[in-house]
C-alpha positions as CSV (number, residue, x, y, z in Angstrom):
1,X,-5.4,-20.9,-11.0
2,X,-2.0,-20.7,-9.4
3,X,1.4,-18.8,-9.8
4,X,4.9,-18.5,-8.4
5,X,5.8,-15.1,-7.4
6,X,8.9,-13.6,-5.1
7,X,9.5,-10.3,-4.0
8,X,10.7,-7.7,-5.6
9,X,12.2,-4.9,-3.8
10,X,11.5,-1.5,-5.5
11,X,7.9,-2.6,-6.7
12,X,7.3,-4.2,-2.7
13,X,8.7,-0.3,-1.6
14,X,5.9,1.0,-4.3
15,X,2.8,-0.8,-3.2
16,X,3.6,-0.4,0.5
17,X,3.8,3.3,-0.7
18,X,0.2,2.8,-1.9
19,X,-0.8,1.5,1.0
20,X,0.5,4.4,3.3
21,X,-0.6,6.9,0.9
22,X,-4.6,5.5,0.0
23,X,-4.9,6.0,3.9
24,X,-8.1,8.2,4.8
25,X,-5.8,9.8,7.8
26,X,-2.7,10.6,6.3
27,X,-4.2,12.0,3.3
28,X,-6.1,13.9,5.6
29,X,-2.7,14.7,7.2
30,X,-1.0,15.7,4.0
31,X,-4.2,17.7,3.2
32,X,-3.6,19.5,6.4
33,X,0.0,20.8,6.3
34,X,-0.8,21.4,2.6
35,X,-3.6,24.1,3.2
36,X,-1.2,24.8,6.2
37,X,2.0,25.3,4.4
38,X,0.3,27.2,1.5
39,X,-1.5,29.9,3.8
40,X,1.3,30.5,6.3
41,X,3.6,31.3,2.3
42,X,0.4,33.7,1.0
43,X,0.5,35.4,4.7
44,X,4.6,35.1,4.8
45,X,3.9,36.8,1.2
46,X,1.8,39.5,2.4
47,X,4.2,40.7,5.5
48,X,1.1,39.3,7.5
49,X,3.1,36.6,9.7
50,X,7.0,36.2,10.8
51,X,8.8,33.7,8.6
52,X,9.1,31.1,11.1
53,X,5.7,29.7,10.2
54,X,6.4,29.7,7.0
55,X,9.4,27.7,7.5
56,X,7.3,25.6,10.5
57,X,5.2,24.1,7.3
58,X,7.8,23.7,5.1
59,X,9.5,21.2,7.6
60,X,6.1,19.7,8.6
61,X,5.6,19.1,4.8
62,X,8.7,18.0,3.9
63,X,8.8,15.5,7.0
64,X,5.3,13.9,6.3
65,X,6.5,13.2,2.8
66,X,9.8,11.7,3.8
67,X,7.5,9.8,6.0
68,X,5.4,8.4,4.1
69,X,7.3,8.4,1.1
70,X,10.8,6.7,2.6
71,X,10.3,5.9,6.5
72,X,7.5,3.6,6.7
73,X,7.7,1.7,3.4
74,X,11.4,0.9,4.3
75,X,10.7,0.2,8.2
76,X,7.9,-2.4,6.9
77,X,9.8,-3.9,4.1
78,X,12.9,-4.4,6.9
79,X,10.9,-5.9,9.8
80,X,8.6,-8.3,7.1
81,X,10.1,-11.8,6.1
82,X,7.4,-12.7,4.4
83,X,9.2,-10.5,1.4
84,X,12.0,-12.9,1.4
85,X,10.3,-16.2,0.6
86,X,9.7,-17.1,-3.1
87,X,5.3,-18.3,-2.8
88,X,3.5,-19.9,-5.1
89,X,-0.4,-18.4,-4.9
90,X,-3.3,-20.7,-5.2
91,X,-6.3,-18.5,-6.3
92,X,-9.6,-20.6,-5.9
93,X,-12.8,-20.0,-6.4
94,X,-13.6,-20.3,-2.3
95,X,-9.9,-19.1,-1.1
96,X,-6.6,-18.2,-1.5
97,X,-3.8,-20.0,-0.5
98,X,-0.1,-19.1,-0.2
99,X,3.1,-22.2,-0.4
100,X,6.6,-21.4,0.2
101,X,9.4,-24.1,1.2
102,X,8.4,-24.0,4.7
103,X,4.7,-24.1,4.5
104,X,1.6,-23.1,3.4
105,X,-1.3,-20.6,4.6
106,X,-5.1,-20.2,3.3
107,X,-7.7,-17.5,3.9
108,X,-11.1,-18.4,2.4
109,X,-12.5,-15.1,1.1
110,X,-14.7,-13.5,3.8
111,X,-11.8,-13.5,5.7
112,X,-10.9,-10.3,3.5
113,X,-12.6,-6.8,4.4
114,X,-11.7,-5.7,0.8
115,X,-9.1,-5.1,-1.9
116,X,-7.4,-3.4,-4.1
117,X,-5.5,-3.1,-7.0
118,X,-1.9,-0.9,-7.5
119,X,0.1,-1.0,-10.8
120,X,2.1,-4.1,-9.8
121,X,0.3,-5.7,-6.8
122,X,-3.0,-6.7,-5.3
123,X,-3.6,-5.8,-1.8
124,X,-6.0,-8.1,0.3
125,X,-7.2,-6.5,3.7
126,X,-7.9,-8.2,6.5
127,X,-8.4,-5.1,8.3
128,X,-7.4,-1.4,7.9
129,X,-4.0,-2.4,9.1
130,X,-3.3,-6.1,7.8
131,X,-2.9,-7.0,4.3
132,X,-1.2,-9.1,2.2
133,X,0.6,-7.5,-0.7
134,X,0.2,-10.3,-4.4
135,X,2.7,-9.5,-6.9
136,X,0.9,-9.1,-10.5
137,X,4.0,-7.9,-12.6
138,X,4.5,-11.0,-13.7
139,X,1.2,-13.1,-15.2
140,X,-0.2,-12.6,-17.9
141,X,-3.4,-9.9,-18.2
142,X,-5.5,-12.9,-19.2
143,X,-4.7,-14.1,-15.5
144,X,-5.0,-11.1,-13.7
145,X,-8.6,-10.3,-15.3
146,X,-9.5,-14.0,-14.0
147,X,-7.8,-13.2,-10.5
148,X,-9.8,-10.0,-10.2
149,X,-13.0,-11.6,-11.1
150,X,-12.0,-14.1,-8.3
151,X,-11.5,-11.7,-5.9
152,X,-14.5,-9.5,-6.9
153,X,-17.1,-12.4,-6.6
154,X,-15.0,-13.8,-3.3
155,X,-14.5,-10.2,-1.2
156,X,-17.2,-8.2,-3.2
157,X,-15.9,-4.5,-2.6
158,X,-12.9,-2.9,-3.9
């Protein structure tokens, strides 16, 4: 089964928005200056603390969501080329492989720790760090319930 696929943009910005976000540490993080933020306004609230903590969570809030919501996605999408190329994606039954103009690349599936599955794109992990981001916008549902048997029988866990 194969497809051509570029880039686009916004949805790219999206999934590596996912990505940051489905992280076990920086929900943990968010979790954090959440409780934080919250108890330092019940306490600000009650006369219990000066209102310099509160306002010390509000700017720890506000800048983890600016990071994670703007910074990073942006930085990643900038420094990638990869988003530039148009591909055309090969999904077989023993491995994947990627063709642009310049080349191709194939990972047979046990190369993959896992993946998953945002509302426009697949992400396949190599690790908790690499991945590789597969536009789905554009095939059909057919397609995309044939790709995710692939990738279930081929990487296993999702």
């Amino acid at each position: 089964m194969q497809f051509g696929f570029v880039y686009d943009k916004k949805k790219t910005i999206q999934a590596l928005r996912y990505h940051f976000i489905s992280r076990k540490e920086i929900r943990l993080l968010i979790i954090v200056v959440n409780v934080f933020a919250i108890t330092s306004a019940i306490l600000f609230y009650f006369k219990k603390i000066r209102p310099e903590y509160f306002l010390l969570g509000s700017i720890m809030w506000l800048l983890i969501m600016i990071a994670t919501w703007f910074i990073l996605p942006y930085a990643v999408y900038k420094k990638t080329a990869m988003f530039q190329h148009r591909f055309i994606a090969h999904f077989l039954t023993e491995k994947l492989i990627l063709e642009t103009e310049a080349g191709n690349a194939s990972w047979e599936w046990n190369k993959f720790q896992r993946y998953t599955e945002s509302p426009n794109c697949f992400h396949l992990y190599f690790n908790t760090k690499s991945f590789l981001i597969i536009p789905n916008d554009n095939i059909s549902d057919e397609m995309r319930h044939e790709i995710r048997g692939i990738l279930k029988k081929g990487i296993g866990n999702q």
